[in-house]
MISE-714142 format. One record per residue (C-alpha): residue in three letters; x, z, y; residue number from 1. Coordinates in steps of 0.02 Angstrom, whole numbers. Layout:
residues N
ALA, X, Z, Y, NUM
...
***
This chain:
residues 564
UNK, 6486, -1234, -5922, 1
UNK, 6361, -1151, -6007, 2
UNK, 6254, -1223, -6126, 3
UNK, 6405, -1356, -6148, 4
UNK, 6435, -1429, -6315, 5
UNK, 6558, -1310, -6406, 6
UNK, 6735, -1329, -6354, 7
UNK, 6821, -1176, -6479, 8
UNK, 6927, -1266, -6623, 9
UNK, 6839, -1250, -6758, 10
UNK, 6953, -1140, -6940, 11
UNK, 6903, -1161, -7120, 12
UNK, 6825, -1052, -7218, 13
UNK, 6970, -915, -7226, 14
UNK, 7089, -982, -7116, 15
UNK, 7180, -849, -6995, 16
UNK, 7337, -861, -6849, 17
UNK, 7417, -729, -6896, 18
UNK, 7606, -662, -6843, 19
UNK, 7733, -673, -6976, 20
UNK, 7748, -514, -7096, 21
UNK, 7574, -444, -7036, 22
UNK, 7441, -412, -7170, 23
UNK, 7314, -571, -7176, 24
UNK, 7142, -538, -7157, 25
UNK, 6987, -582, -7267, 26
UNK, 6887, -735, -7253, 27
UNK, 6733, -600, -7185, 28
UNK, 6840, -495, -7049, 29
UNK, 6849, -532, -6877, 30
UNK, 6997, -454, -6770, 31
UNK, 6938, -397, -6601, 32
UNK, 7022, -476, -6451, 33
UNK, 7128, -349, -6349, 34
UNK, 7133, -361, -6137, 35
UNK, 7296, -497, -6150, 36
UNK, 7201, -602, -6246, 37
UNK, 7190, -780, -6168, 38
UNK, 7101, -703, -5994, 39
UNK, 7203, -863, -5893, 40
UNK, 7157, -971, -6033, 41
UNK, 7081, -1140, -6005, 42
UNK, 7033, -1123, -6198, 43
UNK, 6879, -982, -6246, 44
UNK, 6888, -898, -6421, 45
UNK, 6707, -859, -6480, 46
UNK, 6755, -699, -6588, 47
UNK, 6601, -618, -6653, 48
UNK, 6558, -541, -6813, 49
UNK, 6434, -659, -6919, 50
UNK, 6254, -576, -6976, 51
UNK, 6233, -585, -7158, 52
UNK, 6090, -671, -7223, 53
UNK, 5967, -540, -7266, 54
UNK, 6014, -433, -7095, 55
UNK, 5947, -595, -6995, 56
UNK, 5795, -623, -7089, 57
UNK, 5756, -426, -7077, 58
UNK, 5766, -450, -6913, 59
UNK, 5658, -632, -6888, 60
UNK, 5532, -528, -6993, 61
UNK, 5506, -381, -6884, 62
UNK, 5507, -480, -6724, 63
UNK, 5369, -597, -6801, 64
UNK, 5278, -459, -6871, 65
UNK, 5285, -355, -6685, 66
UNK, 5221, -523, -6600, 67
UNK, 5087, -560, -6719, 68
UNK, 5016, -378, -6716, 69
UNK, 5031, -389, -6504, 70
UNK, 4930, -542, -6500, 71
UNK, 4815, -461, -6625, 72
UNK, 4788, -321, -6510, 73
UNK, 4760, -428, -6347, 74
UNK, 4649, -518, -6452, 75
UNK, 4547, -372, -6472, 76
UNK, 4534, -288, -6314, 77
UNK, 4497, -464, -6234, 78
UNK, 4381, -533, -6336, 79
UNK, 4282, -368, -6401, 80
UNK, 4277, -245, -6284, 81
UNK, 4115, -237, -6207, 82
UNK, 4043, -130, -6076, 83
UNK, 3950, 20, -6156, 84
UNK, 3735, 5, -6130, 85
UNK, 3682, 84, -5981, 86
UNK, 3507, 153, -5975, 87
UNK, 3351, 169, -5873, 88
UNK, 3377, 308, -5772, 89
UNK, 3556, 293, -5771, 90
UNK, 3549, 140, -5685, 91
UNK, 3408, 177, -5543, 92
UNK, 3298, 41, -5461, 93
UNK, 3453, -48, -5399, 94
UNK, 3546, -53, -5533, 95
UNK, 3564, -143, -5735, 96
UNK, 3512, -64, -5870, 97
UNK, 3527, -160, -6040, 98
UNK, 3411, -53, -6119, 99
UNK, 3284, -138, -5988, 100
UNK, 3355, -314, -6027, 101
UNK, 3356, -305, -6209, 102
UNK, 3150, -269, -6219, 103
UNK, 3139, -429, -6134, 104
UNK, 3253, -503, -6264, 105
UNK, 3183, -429, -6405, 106
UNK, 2983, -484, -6338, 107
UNK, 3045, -665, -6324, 108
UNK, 3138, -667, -6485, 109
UNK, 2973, -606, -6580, 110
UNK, 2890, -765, -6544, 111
UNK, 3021, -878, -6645, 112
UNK, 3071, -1038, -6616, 113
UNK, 2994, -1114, -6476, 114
UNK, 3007, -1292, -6449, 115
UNK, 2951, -1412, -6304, 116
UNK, 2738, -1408, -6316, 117
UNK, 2740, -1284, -6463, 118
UNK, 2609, -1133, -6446, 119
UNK, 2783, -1027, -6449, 120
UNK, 2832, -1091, -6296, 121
UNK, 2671, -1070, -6223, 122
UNK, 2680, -870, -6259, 123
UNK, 2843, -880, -6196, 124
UNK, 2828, -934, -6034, 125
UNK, 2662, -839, -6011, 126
UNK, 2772, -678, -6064, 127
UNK, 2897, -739, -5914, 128
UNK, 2756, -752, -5795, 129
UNK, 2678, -599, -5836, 130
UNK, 2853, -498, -5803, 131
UNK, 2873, -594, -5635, 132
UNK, 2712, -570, -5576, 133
UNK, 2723, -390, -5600, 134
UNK, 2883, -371, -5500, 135
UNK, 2779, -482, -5371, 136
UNK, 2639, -343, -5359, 137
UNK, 2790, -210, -5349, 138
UNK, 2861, -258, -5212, 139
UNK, 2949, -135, -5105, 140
UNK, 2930, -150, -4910, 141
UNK, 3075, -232, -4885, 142
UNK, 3074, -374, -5001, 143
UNK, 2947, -505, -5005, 144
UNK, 2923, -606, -5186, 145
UNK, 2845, -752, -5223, 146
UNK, 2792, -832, -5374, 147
UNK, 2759, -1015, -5445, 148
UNK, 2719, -1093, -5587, 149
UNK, 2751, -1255, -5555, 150
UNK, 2714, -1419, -5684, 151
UNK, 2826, -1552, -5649, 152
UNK, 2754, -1743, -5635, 153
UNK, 2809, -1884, -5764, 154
UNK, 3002, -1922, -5717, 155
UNK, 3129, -2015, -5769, 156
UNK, 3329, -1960, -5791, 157
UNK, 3480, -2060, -5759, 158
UNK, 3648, -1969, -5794, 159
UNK, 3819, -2001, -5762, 160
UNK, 3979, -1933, -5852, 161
UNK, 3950, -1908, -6047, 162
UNK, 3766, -1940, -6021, 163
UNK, 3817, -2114, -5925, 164
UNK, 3694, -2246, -5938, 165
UNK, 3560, -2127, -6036, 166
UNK, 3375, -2128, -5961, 167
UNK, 3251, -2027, -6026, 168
UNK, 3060, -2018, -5991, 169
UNK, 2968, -1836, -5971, 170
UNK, 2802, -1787, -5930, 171
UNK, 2711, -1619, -5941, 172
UNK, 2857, -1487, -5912, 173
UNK, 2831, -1316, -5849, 174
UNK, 2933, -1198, -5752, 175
UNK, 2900, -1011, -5697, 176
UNK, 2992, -969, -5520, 177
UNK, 3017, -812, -5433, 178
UNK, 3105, -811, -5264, 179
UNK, 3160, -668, -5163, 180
UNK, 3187, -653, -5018, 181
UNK, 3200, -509, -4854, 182
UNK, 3029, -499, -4775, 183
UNK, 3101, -487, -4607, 184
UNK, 3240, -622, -4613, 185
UNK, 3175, -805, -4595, 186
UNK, 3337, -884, -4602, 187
UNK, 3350, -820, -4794, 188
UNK, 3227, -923, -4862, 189
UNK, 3338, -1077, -4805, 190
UNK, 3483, -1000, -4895, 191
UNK, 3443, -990, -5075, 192
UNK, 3546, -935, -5230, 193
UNK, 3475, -1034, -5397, 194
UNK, 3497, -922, -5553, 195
UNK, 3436, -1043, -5681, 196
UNK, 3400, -994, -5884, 197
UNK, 3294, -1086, -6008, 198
UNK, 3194, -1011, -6161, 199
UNK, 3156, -1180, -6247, 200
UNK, 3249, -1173, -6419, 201
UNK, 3249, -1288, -6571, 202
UNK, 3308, -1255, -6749, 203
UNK, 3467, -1341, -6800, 204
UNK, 3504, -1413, -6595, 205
UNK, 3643, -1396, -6478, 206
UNK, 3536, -1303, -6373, 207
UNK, 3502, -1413, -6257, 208
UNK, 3372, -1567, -6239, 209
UNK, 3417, -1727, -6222, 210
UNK, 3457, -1772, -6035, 211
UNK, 3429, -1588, -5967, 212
UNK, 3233, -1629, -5919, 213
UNK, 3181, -1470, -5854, 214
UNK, 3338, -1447, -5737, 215
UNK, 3302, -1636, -5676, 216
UNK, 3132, -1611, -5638, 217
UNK, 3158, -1459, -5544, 218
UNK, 3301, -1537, -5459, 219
UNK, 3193, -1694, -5427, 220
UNK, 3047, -1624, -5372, 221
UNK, 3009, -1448, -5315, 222
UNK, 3006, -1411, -5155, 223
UNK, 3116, -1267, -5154, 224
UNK, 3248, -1356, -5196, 225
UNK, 3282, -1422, -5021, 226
UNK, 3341, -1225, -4965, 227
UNK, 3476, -1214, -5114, 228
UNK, 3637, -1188, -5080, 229
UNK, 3728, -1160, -5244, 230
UNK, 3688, -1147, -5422, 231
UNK, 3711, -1010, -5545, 232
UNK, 3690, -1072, -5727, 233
UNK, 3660, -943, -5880, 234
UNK, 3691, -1027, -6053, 235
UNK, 3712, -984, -6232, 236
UNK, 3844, -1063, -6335, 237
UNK, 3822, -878, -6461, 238
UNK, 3748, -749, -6492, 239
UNK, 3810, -598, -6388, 240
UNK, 3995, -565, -6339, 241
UNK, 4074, -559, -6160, 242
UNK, 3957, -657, -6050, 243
UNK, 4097, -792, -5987, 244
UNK, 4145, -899, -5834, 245
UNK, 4182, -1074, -5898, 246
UNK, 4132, -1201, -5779, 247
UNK, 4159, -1198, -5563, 248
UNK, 4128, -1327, -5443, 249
UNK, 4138, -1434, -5330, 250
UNK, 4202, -1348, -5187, 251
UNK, 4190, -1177, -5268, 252
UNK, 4303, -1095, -5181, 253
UNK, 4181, -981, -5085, 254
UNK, 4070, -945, -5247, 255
UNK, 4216, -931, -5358, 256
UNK, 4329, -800, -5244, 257
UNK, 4157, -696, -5195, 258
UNK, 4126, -671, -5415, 259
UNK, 4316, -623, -5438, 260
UNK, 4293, -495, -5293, 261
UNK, 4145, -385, -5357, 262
UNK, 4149, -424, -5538, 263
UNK, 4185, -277, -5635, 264
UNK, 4225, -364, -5808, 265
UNK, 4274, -540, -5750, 266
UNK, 4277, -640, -5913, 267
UNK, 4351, -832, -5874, 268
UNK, 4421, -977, -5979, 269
UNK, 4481, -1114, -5867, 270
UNK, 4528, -1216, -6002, 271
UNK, 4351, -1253, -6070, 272
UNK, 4306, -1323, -5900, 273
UNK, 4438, -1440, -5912, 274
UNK, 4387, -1490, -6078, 275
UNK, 4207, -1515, -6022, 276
UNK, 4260, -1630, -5872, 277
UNK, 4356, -1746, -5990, 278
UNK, 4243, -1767, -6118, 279
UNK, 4293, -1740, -6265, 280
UNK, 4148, -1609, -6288, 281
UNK, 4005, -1705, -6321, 282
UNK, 3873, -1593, -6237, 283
UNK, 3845, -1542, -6084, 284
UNK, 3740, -1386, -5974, 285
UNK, 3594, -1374, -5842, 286
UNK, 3749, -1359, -5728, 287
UNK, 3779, -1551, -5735, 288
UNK, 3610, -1574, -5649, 289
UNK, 3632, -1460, -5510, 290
UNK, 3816, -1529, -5484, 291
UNK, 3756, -1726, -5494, 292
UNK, 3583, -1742, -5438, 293
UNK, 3562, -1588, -5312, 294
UNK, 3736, -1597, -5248, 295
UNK, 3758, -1403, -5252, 296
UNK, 3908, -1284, -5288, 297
UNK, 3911, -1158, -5425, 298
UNK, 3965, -1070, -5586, 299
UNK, 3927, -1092, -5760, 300
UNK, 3915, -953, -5855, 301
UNK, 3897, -965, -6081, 302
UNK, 3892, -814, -6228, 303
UNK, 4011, -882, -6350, 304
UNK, 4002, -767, -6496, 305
UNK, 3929, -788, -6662, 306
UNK, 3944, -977, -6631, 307
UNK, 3882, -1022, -6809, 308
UNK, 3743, -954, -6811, 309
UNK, 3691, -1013, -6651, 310
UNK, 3517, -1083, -6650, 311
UNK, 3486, -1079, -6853, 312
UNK, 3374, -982, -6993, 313
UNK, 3530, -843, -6974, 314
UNK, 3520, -818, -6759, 315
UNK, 3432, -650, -6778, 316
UNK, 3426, -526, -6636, 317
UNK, 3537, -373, -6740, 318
UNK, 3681, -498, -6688, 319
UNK, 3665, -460, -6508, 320
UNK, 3804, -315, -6490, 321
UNK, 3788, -170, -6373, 322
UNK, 3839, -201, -6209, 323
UNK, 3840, -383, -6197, 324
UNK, 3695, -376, -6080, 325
UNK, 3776, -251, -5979, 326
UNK, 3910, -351, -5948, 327
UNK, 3815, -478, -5906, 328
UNK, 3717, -383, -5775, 329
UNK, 3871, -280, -5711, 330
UNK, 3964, -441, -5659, 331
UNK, 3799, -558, -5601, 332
UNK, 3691, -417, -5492, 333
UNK, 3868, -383, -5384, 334
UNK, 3905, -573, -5375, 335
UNK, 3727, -615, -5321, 336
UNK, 3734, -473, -5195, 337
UNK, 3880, -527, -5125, 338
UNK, 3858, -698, -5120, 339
UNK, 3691, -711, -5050, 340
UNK, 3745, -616, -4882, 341
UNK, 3901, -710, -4865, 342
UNK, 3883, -779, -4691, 343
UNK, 3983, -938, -4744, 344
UNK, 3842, -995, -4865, 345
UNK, 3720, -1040, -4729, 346
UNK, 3871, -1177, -4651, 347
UNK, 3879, -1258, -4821, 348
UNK, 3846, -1450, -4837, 349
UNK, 3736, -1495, -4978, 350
UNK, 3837, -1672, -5037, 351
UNK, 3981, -1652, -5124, 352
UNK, 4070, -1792, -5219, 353
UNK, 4063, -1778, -5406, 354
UNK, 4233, -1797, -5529, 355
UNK, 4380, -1682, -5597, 356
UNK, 4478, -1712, -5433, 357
UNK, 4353, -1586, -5347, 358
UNK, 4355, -1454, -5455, 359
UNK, 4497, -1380, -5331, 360
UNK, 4493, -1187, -5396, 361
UNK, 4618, -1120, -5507, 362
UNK, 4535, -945, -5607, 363
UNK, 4597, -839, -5737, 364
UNK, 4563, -657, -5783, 365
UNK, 4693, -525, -5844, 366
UNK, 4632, -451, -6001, 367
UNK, 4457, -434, -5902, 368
UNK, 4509, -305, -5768, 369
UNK, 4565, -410, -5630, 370
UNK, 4536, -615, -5590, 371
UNK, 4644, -728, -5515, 372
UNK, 4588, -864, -5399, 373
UNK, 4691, -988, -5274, 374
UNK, 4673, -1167, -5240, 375
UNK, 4707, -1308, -5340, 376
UNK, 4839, -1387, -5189, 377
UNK, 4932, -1214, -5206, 378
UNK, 4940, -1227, -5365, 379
UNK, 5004, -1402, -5363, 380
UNK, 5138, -1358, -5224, 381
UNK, 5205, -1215, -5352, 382
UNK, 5217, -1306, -5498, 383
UNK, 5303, -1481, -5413, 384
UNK, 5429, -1342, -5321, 385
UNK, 5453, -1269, -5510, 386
UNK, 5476, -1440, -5611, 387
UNK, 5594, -1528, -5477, 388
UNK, 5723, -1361, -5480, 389
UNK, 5713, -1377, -5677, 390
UNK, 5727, -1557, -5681, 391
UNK, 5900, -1562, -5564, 392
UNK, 5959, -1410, -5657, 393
UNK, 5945, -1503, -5829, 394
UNK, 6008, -1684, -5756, 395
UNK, 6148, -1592, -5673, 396
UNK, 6207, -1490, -5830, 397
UNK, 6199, -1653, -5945, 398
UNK, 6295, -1763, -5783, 399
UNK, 6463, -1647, -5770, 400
UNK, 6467, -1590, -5966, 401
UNK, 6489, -1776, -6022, 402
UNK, 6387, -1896, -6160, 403
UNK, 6418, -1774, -6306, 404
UNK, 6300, -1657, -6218, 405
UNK, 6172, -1785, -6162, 406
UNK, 6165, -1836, -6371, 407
UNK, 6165, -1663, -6414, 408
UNK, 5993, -1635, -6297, 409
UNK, 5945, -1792, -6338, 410
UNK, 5927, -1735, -6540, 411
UNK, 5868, -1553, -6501, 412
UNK, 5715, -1627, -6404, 413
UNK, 5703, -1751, -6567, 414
UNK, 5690, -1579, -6659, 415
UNK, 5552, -1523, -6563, 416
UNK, 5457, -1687, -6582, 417
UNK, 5481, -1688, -6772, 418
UNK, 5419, -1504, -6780, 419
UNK, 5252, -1567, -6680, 420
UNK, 5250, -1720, -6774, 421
UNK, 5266, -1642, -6963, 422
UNK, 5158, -1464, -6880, 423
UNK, 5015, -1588, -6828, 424
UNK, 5030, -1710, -6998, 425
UNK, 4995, -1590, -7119, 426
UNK, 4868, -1478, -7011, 427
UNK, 4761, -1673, -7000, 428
UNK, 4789, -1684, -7183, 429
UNK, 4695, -1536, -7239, 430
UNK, 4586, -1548, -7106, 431
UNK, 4545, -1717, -7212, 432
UNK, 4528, -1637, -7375, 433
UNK, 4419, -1498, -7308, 434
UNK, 4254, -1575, -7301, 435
UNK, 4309, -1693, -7447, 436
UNK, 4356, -1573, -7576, 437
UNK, 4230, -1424, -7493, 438
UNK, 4036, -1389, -7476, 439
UNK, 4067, -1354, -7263, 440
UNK, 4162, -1452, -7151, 441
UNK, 4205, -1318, -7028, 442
UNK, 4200, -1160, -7163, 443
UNK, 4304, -1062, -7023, 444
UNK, 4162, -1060, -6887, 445
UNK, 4070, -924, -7011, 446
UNK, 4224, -853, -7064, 447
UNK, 4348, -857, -6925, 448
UNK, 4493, -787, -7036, 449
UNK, 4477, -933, -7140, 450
UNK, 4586, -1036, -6976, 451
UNK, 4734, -945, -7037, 452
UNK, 4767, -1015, -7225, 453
UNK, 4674, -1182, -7190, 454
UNK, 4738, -1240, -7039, 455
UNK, 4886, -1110, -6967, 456
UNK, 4963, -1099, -7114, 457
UNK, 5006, -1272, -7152, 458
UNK, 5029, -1298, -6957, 459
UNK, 5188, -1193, -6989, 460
UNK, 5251, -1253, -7143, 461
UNK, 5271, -1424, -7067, 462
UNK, 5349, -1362, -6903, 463
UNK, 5466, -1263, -7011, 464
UNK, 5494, -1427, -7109, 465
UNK, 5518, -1547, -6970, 466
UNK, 5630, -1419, -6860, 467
UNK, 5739, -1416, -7036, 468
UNK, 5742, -1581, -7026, 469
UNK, 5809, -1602, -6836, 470
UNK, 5908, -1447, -6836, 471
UNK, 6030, -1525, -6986, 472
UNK, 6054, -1679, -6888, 473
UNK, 6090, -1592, -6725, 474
UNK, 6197, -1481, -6814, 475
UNK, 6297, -1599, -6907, 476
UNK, 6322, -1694, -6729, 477
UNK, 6364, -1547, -6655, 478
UNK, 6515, -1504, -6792, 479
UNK, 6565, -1687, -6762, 480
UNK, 6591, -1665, -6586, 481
UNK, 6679, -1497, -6650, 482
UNK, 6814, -1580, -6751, 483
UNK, 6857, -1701, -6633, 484
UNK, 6906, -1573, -6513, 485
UNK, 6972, -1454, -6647, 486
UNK, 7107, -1602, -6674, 487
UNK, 7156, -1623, -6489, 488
UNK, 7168, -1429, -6475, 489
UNK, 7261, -1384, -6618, 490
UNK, 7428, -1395, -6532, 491
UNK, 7373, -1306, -6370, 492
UNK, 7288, -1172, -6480, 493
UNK, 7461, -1101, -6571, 494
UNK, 7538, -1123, -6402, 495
UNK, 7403, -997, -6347, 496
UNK, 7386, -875, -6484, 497
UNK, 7546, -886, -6576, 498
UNK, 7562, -696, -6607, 499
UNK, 7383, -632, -6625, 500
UNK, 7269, -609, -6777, 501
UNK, 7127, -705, -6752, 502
UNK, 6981, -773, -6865, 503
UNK, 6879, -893, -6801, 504
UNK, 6714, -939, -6863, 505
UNK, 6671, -1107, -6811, 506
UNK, 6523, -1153, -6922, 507
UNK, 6429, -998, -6825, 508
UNK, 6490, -1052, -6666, 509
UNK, 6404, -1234, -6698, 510
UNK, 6258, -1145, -6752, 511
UNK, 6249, -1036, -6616, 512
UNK, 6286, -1188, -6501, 513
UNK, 6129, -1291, -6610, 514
UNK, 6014, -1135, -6558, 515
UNK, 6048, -1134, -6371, 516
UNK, 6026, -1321, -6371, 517
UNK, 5850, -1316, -6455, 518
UNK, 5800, -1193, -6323, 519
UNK, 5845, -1277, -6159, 520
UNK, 5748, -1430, -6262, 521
UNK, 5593, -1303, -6303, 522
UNK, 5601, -1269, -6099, 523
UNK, 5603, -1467, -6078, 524
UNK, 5464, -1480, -6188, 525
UNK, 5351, -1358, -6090, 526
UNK, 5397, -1410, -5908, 527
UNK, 5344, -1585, -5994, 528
UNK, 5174, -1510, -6040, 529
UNK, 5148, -1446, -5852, 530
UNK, 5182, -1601, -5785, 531
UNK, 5049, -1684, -5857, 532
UNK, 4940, -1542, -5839, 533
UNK, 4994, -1558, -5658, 534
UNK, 4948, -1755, -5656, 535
UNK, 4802, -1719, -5726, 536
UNK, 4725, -1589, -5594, 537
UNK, 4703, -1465, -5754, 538
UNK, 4663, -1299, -5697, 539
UNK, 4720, -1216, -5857, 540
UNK, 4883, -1287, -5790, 541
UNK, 4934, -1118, -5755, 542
UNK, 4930, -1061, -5973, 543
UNK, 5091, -1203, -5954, 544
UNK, 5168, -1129, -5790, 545
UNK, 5182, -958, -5875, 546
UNK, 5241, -1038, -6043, 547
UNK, 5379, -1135, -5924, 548
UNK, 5431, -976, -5822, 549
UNK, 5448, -822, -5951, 550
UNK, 5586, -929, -6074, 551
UNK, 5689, -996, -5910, 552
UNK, 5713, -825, -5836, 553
UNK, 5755, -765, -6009, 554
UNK, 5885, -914, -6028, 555
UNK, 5948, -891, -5860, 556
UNK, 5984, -668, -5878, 557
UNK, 6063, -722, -6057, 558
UNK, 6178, -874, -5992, 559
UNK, 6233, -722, -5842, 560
UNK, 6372, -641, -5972, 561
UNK, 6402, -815, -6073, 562
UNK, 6483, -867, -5897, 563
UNK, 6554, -730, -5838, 564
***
């Protein structure tokens, strides 16, 4: 069977069969097998010609080399490529311009920091309700607009999830609304789409106040609120960049397939809405409000560049790149289109239940041309369908090739552990030093090349160490096994080949043997990591379904010759 511990007796270093009288070969030389040789044999003959040293590591070298500079690449297009600015007049009445937007940006940036009750503020919002009220008294025939500026009444919040048993009192909050709505259609003004955005910011914050007051009291007590049917939330975690997708739900199935079908640079990362919903990010959006207290469907949207500057003496407007408006405005005008004359979003209900079991939408984007949605129950079907075949396959190979190959498994997934184990010790241990030794804690947020020697590089010198470490010990079972069956074949073997020059080389066959092992074990390891993605209703499930699929197929075409 394939993928068997090795069965071929195993020939010191120079040892040949040869026929009597024929010229012995050298130690190096391997004889190629001719048609006769052994093709009714119960006994296979791994003959192959052994790579010297510095050919192998040429050739590790280039393929690392290849993969880093691919990943380099993908890096770039997907995380820099931005939409070029449209203009004024290139974009009509109906369309985005940035060069539109960015005024606004550049009129609210020239008033500074503007905290809760700080004359900033106050010129800020009166900016916000100048702009509104002038689209108000532009109105075309055809679309009626109304504005409000509303002061909310003395509240009181009560959160759940991070937040959880947090109350905070607020009094004297403001809020400038604009609705719009057809003139002619009453049944719109029932039917609302939230876009929500704050312009409150504080030196040296997270960018957000404590217990999301202004979304509460909106929530709370506005009585527009009542006609909402989902919630659109536009956040800042940067300055600039690809406008991303990064939290959905509940229920946003509707929301979530309508943005994937008209959005023209879909930008997603599933995985940060899992990491939201389990807490270990100790912050949280407007979004939380909308989901918790009004009940309401939606997407979260964040700017994630230029992180560490984010809200300090260095968040200057000359960071804002060209074209991250734009494609902000060429995915959001589209999506709001859409999704406000979706027939479906007048059937909604308004309650949904709150948790990470409801966040039933799997999304990702490919390289930000295309997105990817399906539900969260196909996606579980798939991947239990995908881990029971590989689970029987694995059981199955281990139950008819004996104990020595369940041991032999047994250490190569031993191997992988050590290489996490030793990868993750020494990354932890600098990651100590760091802020001991250093003036920053986190010097790589300013200087995101700095990841690579702090952290990546002694990642990999302690996964090369600890796979050294379980690769000698597999090995060394693995020639054990060898020699025991080298000693029961020995006999059989010149009965086979009594006439036929033949060099075996059995230390390359046991290392060849040590190699496949640690990759059916590095297959075990990731179908491990999707089921407890899978168990844990992770929609970035899906990064572990690829990283299960690609190395099995490859595993299976290469095991197609070893058998035949």
């Amino acid at each position: 069977m394939a993928g068997s511990v090795s069965r071929q007796p195993k020939a010191r270093e120079g040892e040949v069969y040869q026929h009597s009288g024929a010229p012995s070969p050298s130690s190096q030389d391997v004889i190629e097998s001719s048609d006769e040789v052994m093709r009714g044999s119960e006994i296979g003959l791994c003959v192959t010609k052994m790579p010297s040293r510095g050919e192998a590591a040429a050739e590790w070298l280039a393929m690392v080399v290849i993969l880093l500079f691919g990943m380099w690449l993908i890096f770039r297009y997907q995380m820099e490529l931005l939409p070029p600015p449209v203009s004024g007049n290139d974009a009509g009445l109906r369309g985005f311009a940035e060069e539109r937007a960015y005024k606004h940006v550049e009129s609210l940036s020239s008033f500074g920091p503007h905290p809760l009750r700080s004359k900033a503020l106050g010129h800020a919002i009166q900016y916000v309700l100048d702009q509104v009220t002038e689209v108000q008294q532009t109105e075309n025939s055809e679309v009626k607009v109304e504005v409000d500026y509303f002061h909310a009444s003395p509240g009181v919040t009560q959160l759940t999830g991070i937040c959880d048993g947090e109350s905070t009192v607020y009094y004297g909050l403001k809020h400038v609304i604009a609705r719009l709505h057809p003139k002619y259609e009453d049944s719109a003004l029932e039917n609302a789409i939230l876009v929500s955005s704050h312009i409150d910011t504080v030196i040296t914050s997270q960018g957000e106040e404590e217990g999301l007051l202004g979304a509460h009291s909106f929530m709370t007590q506005h009585p527009w609120r009542e006609t909402i049917r989902a919630a659109v939330d536009l956040e800042a975690m940067g300055v600039g960049g690809k406008h991303w997708l990064f939290q959905g739900g509940p229920d946003a199935f509707l929301v979530e397939t309508s943005y994937a079908k008209v959005a023209k640079w879909p930008a997603t990362i599933m995985l940060a809405q899992d990491i939201f919903y389990s807490g270990l990010v100790k912050t949280t959006t407007d979004f939380q409000i909308f989901r918790e207290v009004g009940g309401l469907t939606g997407l979260d949207f964040a700017y994630m560049e230029n992180s560490a500057v984010y809200l300090t003496k260095n968040d200057k407007l000359k960071l804002l790149r060209p074209g991250s408006l734009q494609h902000s405005g060429d995915n959001m005008l589209p999506f709001l289109r859409e999704i406000a004359t979706s027939p479906e979003l007048a059937s909604r209900n308004l309650t949904y239940p709150t948790g990470f079991s409801n966040m039933n939408v799997v999304y990702w984007d490919i390289l930000g041309w295309y997105m990817v949605t399906y539900s969260q129950d196909f996606a579980k079907l798939l991947h239990h369908s995908i881990i029971f075949q590989l689970i029987v396959l694995q059981v199955g190979d281990i139950y008819l090739s004996g104990i020595p190959c369940l041991v032999a498994s047994c250490l190569a997934f031993l191997t992988i552990c050590f290489t996490w184990c030793f990868a993750l010790g020494f990354t932890l241990l600098v990651a100590i030093l760091v802020p001991t030794l250093g003036s920053s804690a986190v010097p790589f947020l300013a200087c995101p090349w700095l990841a690579i020697p702090l952290y990546c590089l002694p990642a990999a010198i302690g996964a090369l160490v600890g796979h050294r470490f379980g690769h000698m010990l597999l090995v060394w079972y693995l020639r054990h096994v060898d020699e025991e069956q080298h000693k029961k074949t020995q006999s059989t073997l010149e009965q086979v080949v009594p006439e036929k020059n033949l060099a075996i080389n059995a230390p390359y066959t046991v290392l060849c043997e040590a190699q496949r092992w640690l990759f059916k074990a590095g297959i075990m390891q990731r179908v491990l990591v999707l089921v407890l993605a899978t168990w844990a209703k992770a929609g970035s499930s899906y990064l572990a379904l690829a990283w299960v699929v690609g190395p099995t197929i490859a595993y299976g075409l290469l095991e197609i010759p070893l058998s035949s």
